[in-house]
C-alpha positions as CSV (number, residue, x, y, z in Angstrom):
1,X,70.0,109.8,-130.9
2,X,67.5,112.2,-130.8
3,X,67.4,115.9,-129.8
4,X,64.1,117.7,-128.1
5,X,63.6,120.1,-125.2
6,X,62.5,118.9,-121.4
7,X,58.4,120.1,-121.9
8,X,58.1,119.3,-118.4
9,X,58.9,117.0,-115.6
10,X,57.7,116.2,-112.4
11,X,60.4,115.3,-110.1
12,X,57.6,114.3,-107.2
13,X,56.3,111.7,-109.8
14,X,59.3,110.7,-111.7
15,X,58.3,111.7,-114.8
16,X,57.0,114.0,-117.7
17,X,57.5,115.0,-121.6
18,X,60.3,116.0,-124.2
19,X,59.3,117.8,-126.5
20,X,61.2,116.5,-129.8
21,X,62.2,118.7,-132.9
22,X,59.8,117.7,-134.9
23,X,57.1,118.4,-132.9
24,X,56.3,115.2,-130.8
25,X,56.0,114.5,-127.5
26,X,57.9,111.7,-125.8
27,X,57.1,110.1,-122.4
28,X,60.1,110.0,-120.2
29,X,60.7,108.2,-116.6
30,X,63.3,109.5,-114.1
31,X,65.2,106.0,-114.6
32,X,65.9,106.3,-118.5
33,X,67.7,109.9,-117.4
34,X,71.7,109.1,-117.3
35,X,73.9,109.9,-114.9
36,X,74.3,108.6,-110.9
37,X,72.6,110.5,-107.9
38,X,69.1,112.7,-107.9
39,X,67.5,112.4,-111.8
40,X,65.5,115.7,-112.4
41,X,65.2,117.5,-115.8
42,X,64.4,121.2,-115.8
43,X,61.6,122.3,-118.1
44,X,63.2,123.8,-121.7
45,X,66.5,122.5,-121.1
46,X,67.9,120.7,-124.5
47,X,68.4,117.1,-124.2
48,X,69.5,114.3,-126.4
49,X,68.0,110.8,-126.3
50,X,66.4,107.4,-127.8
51,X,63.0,106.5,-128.8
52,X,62.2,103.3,-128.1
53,X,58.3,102.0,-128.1
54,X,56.7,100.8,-125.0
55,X,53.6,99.2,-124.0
56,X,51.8,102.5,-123.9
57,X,53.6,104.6,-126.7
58,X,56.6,106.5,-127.3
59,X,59.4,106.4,-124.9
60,X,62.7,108.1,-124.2
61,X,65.8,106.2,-123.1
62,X,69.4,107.2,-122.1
63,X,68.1,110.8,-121.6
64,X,71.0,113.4,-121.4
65,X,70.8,117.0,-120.8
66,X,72.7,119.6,-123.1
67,X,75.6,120.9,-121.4
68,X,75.6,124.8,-121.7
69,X,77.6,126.3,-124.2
70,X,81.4,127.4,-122.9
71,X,80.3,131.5,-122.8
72,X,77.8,130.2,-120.3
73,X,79.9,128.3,-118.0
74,X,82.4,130.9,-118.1
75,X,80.4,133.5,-116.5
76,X,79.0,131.3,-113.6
């Protein structure tokens, strides 16, 4: 698995770009996030995932967001 940040994504389209920690950018489709229901990623939110190659490049698979840290949830 890898880890990256959500550089942006288009929930109208379906997809957009993780940015990973080493500085590359990986295509991602609403259909390789996990999870059941509405697939969205919100842009800068940490993620973990798989990169896989596709026909045109680069792809992330079994995208899952970070959850936020305990101090975080606490206070919501």
């Amino acid at each position: 698995m890898s880890d990256g940040k959500v550089k942006w994504f288009n929930p109208r389209k379906g997809y957009g770009f993780i940015a990973t920690d080493d500085g590359r950018d990986i295509f991602v489709h609403y259909s390789s996030i996990a999870g059941d229901g509405y697939k969205t990623l919100v842009e800068g939110s940490p993620v973990t995932f798989d990169i896989v190659e596709g026909d045109k490049g680069l792809r992330a698979e079994n995208v899952v967001a970070a959850s936020a840290p305990e101090e975080e949830k606490e206070e919501s």
